[in-house]
C-alpha positions as CSV (number, residue, x, y, z in Angstrom):
1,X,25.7,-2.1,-36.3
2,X,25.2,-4.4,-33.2
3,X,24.9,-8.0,-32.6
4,X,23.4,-10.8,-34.1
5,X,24.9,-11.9,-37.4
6,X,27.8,-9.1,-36.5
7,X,28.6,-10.8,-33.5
8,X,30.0,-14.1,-35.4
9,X,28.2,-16.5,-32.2
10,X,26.0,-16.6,-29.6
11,X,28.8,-16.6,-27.5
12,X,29.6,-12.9,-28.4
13,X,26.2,-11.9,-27.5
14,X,26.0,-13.2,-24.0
15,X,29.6,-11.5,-23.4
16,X,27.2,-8.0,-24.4
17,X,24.5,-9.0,-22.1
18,X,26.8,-10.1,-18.9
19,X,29.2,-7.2,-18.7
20,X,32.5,-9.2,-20.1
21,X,34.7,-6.7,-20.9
22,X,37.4,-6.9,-24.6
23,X,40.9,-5.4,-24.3
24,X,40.6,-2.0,-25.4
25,X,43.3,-0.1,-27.1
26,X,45.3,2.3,-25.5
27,X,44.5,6.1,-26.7
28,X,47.1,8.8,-25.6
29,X,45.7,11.4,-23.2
30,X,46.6,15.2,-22.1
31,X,49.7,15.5,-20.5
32,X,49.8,16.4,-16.5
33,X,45.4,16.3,-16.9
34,X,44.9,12.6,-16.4
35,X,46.3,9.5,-15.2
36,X,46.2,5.9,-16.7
37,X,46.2,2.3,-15.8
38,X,45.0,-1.0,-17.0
39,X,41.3,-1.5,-16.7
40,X,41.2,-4.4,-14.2
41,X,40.2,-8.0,-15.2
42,X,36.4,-8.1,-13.3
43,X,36.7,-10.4,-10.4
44,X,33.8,-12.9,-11.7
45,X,32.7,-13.0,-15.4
46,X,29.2,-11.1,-14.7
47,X,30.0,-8.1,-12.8
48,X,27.0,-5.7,-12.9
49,X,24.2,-8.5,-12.6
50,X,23.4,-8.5,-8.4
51,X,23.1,-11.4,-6.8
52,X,26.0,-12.9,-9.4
53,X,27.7,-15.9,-8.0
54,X,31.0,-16.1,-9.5
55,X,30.5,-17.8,-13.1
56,X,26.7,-18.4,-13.0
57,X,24.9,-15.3,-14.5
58,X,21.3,-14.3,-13.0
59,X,18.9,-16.4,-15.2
60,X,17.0,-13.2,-16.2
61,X,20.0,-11.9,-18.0
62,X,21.1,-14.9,-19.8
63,X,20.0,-14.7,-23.2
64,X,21.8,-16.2,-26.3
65,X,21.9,-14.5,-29.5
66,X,22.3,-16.2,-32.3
67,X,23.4,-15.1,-36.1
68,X,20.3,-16.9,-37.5
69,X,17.7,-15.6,-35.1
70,X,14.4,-14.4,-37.0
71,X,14.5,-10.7,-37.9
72,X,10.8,-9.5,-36.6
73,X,8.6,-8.2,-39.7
74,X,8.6,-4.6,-39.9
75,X,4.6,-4.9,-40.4
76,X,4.0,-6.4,-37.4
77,X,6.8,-3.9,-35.5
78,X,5.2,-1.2,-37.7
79,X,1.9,-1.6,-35.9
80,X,3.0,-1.8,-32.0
81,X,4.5,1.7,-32.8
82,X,1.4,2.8,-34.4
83,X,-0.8,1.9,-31.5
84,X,1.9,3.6,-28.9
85,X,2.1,6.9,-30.8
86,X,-1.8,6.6,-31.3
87,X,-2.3,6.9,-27.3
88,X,-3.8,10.1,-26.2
89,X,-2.3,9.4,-23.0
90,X,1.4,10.2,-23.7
91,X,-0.1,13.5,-25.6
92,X,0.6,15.0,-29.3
93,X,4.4,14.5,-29.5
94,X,5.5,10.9,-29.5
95,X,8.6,9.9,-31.1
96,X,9.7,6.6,-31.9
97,X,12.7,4.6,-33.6
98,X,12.9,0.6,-33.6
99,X,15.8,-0.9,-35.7
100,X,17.0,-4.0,-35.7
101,X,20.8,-4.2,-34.1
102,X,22.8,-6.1,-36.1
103,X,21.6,-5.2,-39.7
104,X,20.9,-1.1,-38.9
105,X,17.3,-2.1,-40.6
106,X,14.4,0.1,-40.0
107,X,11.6,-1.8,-38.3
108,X,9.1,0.8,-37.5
109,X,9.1,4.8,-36.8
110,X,6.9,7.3,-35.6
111,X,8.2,11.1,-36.5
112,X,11.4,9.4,-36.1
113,X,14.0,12.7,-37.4
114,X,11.6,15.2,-35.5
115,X,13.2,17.2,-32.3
116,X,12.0,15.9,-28.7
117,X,13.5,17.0,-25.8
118,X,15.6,14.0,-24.5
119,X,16.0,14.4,-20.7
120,X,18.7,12.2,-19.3
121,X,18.4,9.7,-22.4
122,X,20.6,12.3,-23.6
123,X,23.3,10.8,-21.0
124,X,23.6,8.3,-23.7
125,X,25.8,10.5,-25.7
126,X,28.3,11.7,-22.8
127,X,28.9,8.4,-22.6
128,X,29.4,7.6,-26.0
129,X,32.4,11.1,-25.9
130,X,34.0,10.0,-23.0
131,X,35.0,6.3,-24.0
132,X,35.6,7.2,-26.9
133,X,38.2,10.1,-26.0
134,X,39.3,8.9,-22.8
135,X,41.1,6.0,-22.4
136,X,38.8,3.4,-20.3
137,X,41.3,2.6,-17.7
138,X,41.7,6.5,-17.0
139,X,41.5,7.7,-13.6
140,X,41.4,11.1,-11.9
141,X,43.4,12.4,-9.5
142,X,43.0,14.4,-6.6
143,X,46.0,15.8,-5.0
144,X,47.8,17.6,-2.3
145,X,50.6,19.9,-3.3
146,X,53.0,21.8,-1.0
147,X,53.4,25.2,-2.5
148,X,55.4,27.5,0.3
149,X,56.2,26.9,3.8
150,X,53.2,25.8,6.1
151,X,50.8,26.1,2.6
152,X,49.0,23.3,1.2
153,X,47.0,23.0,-2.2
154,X,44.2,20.7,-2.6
155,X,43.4,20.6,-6.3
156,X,40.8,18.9,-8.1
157,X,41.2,16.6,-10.9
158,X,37.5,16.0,-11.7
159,X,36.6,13.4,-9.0
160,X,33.5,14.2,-7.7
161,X,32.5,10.6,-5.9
162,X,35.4,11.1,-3.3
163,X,35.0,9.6,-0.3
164,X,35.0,11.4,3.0
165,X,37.2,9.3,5.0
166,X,38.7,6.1,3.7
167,X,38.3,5.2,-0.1
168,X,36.4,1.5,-1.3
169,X,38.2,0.3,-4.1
170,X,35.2,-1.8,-5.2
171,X,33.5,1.0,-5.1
172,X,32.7,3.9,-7.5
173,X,31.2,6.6,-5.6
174,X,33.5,6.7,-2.4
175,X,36.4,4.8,-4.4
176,X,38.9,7.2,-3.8
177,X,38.7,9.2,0.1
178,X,39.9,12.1,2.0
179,X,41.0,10.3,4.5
180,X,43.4,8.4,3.2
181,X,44.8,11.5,1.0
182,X,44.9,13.2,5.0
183,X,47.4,10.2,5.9
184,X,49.4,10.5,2.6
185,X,49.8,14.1,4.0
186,X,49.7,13.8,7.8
187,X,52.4,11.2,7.4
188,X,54.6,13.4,5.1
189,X,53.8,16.5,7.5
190,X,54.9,14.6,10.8
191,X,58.0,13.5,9.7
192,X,58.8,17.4,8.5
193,X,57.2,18.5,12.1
194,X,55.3,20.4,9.5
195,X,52.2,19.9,12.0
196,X,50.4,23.9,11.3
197,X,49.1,24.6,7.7
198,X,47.2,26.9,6.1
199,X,44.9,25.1,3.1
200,X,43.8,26.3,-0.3
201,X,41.7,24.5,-2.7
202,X,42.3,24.7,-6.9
203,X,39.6,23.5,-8.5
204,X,40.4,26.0,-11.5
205,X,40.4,22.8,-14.1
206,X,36.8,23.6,-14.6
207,X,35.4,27.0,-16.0
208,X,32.6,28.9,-16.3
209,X,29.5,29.1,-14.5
210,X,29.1,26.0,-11.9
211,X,25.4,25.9,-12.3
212,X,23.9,26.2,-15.9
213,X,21.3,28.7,-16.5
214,X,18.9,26.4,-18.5
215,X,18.7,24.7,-15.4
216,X,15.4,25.1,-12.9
217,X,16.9,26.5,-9.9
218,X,14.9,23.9,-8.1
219,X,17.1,20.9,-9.5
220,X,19.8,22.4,-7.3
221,X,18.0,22.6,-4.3
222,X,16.0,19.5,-4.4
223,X,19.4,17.5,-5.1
224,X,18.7,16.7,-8.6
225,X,22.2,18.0,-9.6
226,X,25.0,20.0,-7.6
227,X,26.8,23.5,-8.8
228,X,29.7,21.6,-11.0
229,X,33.0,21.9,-9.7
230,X,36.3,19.3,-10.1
231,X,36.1,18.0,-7.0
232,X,33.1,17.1,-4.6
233,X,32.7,14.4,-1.9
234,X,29.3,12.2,-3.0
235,X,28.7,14.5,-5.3
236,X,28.7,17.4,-2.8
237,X,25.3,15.7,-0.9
238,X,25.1,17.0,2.4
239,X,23.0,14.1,3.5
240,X,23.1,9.7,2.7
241,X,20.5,9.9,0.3
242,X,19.9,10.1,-4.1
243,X,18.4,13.2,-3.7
244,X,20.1,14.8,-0.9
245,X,20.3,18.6,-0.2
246,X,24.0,20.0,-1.8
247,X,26.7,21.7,-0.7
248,X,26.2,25.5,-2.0
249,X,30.2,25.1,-3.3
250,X,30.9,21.5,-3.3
251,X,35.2,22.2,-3.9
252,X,35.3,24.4,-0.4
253,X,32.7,21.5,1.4
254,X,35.4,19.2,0.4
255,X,38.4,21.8,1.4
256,X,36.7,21.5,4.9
257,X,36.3,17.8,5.3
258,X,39.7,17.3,4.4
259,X,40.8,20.2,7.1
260,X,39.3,18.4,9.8
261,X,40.4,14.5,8.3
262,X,43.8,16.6,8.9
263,X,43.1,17.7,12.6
264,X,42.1,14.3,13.5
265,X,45.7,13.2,12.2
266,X,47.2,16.1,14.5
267,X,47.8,18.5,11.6
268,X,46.4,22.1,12.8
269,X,44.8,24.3,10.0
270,X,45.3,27.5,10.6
271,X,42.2,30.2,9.4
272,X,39.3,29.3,7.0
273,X,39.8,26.8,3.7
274,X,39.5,29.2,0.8
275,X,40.1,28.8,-3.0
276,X,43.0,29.9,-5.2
277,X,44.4,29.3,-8.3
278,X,48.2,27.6,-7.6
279,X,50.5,26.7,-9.8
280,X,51.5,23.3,-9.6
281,X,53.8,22.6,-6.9
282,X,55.5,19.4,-5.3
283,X,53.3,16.4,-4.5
284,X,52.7,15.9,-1.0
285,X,49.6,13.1,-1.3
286,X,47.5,11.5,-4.3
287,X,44.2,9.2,-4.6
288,X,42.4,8.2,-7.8
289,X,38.8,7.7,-8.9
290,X,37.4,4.8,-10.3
291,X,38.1,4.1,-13.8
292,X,36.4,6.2,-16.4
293,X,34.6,3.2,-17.9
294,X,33.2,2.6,-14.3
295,X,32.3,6.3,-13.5
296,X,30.3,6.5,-17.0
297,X,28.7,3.1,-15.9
298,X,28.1,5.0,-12.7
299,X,26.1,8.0,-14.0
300,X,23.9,5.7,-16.7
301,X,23.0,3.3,-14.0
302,X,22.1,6.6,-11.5
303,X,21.1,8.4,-14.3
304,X,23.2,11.0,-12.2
305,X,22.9,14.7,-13.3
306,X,26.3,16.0,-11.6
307,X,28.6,13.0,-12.6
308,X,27.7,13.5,-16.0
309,X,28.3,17.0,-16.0
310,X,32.0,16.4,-14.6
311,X,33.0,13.7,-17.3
312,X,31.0,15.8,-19.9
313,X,33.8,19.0,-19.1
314,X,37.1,15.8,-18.9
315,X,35.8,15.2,-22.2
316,X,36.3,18.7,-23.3
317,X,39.8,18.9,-21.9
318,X,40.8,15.7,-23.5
319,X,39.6,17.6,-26.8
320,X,41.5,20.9,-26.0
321,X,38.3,22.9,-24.9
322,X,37.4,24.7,-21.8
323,X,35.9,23.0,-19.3
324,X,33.0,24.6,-19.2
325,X,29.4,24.0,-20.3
326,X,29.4,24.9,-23.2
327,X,33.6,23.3,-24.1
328,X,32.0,20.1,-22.9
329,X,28.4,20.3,-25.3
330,X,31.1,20.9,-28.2
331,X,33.5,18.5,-27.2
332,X,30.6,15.8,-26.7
333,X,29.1,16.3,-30.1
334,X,31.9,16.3,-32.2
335,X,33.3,13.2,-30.4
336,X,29.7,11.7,-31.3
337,X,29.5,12.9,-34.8
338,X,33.3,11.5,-35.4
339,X,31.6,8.6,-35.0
340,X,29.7,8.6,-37.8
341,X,26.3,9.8,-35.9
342,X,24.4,12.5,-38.0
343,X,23.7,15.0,-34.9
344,X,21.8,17.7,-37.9
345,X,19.5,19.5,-35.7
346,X,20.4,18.6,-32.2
347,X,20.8,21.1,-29.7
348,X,22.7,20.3,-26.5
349,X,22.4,22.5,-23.6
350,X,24.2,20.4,-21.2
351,X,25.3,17.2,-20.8
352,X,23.3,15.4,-18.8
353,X,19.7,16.1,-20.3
354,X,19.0,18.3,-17.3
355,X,18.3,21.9,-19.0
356,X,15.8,23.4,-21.0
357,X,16.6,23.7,-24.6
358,X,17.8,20.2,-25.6
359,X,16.6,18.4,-28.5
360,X,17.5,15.3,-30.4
361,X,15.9,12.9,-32.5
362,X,14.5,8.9,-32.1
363,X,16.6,8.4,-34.6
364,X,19.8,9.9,-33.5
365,X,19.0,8.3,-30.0
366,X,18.6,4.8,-32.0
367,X,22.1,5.2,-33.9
368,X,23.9,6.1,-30.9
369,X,22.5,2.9,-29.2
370,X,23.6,0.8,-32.3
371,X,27.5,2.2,-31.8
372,X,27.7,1.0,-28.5
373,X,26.3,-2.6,-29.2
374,X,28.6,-2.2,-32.3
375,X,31.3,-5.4,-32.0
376,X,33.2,-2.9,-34.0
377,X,33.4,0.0,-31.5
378,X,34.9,-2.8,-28.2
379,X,35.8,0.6,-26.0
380,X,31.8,1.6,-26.1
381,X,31.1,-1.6,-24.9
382,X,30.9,-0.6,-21.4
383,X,28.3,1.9,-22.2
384,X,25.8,-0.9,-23.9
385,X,27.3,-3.6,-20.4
386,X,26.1,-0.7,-18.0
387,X,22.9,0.9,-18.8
388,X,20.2,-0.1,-16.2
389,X,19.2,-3.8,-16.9
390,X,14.9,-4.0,-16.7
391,X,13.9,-5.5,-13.1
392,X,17.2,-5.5,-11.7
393,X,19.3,-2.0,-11.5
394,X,19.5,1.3,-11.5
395,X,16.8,3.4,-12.5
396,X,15.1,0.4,-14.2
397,X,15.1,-1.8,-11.1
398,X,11.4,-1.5,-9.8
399,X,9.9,-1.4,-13.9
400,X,9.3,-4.5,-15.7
401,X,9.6,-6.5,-12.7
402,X,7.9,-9.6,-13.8
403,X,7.4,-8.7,-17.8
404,X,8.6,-10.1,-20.7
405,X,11.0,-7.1,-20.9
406,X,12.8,-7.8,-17.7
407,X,16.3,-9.0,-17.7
408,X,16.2,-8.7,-21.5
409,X,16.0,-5.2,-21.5
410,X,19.0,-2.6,-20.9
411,X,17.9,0.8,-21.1
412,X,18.7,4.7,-19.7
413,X,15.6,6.1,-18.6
414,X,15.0,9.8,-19.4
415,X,12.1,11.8,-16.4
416,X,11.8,16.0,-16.8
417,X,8.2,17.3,-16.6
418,X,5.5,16.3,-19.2
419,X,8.9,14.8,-20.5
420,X,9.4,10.6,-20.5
421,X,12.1,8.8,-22.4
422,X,13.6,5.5,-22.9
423,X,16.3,4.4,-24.9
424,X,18.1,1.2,-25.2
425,X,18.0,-2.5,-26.4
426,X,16.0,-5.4,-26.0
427,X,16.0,-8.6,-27.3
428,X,12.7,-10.8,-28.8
429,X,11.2,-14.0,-28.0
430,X,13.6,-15.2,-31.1
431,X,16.7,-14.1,-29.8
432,X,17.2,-11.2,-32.1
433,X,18.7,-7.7,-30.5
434,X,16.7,-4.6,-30.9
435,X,17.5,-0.8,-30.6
436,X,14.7,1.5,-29.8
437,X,14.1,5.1,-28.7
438,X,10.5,6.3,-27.4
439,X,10.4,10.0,-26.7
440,X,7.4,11.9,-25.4
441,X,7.5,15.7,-24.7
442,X,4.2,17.0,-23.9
443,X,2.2,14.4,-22.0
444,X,-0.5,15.3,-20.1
445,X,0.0,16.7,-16.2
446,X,-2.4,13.8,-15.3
447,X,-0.8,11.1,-17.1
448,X,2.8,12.0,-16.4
449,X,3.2,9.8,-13.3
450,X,1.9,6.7,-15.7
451,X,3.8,7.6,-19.2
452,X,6.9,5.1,-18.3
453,X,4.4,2.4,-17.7
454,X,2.8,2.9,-20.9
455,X,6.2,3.1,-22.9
456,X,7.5,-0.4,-20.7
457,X,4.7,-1.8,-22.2
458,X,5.7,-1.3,-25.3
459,X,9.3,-2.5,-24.8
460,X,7.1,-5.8,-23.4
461,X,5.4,-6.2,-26.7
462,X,9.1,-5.7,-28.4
463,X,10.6,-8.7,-26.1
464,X,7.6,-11.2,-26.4
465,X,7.4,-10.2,-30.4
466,X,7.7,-13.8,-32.4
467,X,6.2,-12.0,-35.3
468,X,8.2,-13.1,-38.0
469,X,6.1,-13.4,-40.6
């Protein structure tokens, strides 16, 4: 799977590299749960590369692929990964998987079936579920219903980026806000002289605990991830920052930001915003997130724990599950292994990579990467467009920065203690696409701050590779 002689041109492989999206099909999706649109055409042909001027892609990223580029020897592959998984630095468990894209071969392995715990490379395959079972243009709404006189319901439908007060529809986190829902409603309200309410938030669409138990109770409070619920204003951060303190119960923070988006509209709100389950009732007011496609780019570019989590559960819905932790662990592996990915052995705790207990292989890691960079599988493209690009976004901005890997290089990045991961593509001083997966679980307290520096040179020696022969 992948490009390179797949592709048919080198054409096809800039397209993979640049963030051009294919039509996708249109998959059928659960009544009354989600809403769909056409994706939108991007505004300039290289969306997700900064700086882009409409048409010219950033130089780093513009690398052609061609169907005759050199395959690199497996030898001389062979023995980079011998030397990584040789250094005592990164400790006793390193696992590694380097295949070449476009014909699936095997280039070189260290314990490449063993179990490592992923961390958030593990995002890789929450992506993988949710384009694959969602439609890509799929949005999801948050709504105010009227369900008695002076009683208004403000129900989640899995949107946890909402703005606070006006939405930016160029934006994913914030595209959809509170304030504009509050003059939807304000607007319907004062022309009622409805202008005293009492308010209820339903965010019953998700179940079970908001807050997993193989989680370190410390993620929560260090703002590493929020309790889950299905709906959340910047994903229930209490501050402007990543890594922002969270609201205890991000659905009733939300209730009350929307209370007072009302008061400043004139609309009164009688007693304290508290939860309820309500049937569904008549539509008073409506936004809409960002397309799924987007919000998965989103979460793999953030490498964002609570995002994940709330596509992870859609995921389970669209499959007929609960949305729960453990509906959206099933619903993510089967959708995975539908795909063809043999998933023997892996253990999912969550979806995001967050919790103790997860395990998968460098090899599983490695075929999961091949599906989206398969020209086969054109709805997984946006996972393969929107990973973090070396030296340029996301959590891979500030590494590489100056390497042979940068710009070449589209990774997620996977950080829990002792724990460093990184699982992606690159692409050789030949022009030929390769997937790889380096996983290292038990790396030395001293060493843990350097391990990703260690493993980005590796992905270095993989870019600058000419070794042919």
């Amino acid at each position: 799977m992948g490009w390179g002689a797949k592709a048919g041109s080198t054409v096809a492989a800039v397209l993979l590299l640049t963030g051009v999206y294919l039509t996708l099909d249109a998959y059928d999706v659960v009544p009354g749960l989600l809403t769909t649109e056409p994706a939108p055409a991007p505004a300039a042909p290289f969306p997700d590369s900064p700086g882009a001027v409409a048409g010219e892609p950033p130089e780093l990223v513009t690398v052609m692929l061609g169907e005759d580029a050199p395959v690199p020897a497996a030898a001389s592959i062979q023995s980079l990964v011998d030397d990584l998984a040789d250094d005592d630095r990164l400790g006793t468990r390193v696992g590694v998987s380097v295949v070449d894209a476009a014909s699936g071969e095997t280039l070189g392995t260290h314990a490449p079936d063993a179990s490592f715990v992923p961390a958030s490379t593990q995002k890789l395959l929450t992506a993988v579920a949710a384009l694959s079972t969602i439609t890509p243009g799929t949005r999801f709404p948050t709504t105010v219903e009227q369900a008695g006189d002076g009683l208004l319901v403000l129900r989640g439908g899995g949107d946890t980026l909402l703005a606070a007060g006006a939405g930016d529809p160029d934006a994913v986190n914030g595209h959809a806000g509170l304030g504009d829902l509050a003059d939807q409603v304000a607007g319907e309200l004062t022309l009622t002289g409805d202008t005293s309410v009492t308010l209820r938030v339903d965010d019953s669409l998700f179940t079970g605990p908001s807050v997993s138990p193989t989680w370190d109770p410390g993620f929560v409070t260090d703002g590493y991830a929020s309790a889950v619920t299905a709906l959340a204003v910047d994903g229930g951060r209490l501050e402007d920052d990543e890594y922002a303190p969270r609201a205890d119960d991000p659905s009733l923070a939300a209730g009350e930001i929307f209370a007072e988006a009302l008061a400043d509209r004139g609309i009164t709100v009688d007693g304290d915003v508290k939860r309820a389950t309500v049937e569904a009732s008549p539509l008073v007011g409506a936004v809409q997130s960002a397309p799924v496609e987007d919000v998965v780019g989103y979460f793999l570019e953030h490498s964002d724990n609570s995002v994940t989590e709330a596509v992870g559960r859609l995921v389970a819905l669209q499959a007929g599950r609960e949305g729960s932790f453990d509906g959206a662990t099933s619903a993510v592996t089967t959708a995975v292994e539908r795909l063809g990915v043999d998933l023997t052995g892996a253990e999912l705790v969550d979806c995001s990579g967050l919790g103790e207990g997860s395990d998968l292989s460098p090899t599983q890691l490695t075929d999961v990467v091949e599906l989206i960079t398969d020209p086969e599988q054109p709805r997984l493209r946006p996972a393969a467009v929107q990973m973090p690009i070396a030296g340029l976004t996301g959590t891979l901005d500030d590494r590489f920065v100056g390497d042979p890997g940068a710009g070449v290089t589209r990774a997620k990045t996977g950080s829990l203690s002792n724990v460093r991961s990184l699982s992606g593509t690159t692409v050789t001083d030949d022009g030929r696409m390769l997937a790889f997966a380096v996983l290292a679980d038990k790396i030395p307290d001293e060493n843990a701050w350097g391990a990703p520096f260690i493993i980005d040179d590796f992905v270095d020696e993989l870019a600058s590779c000419g070794c042919t022969g």
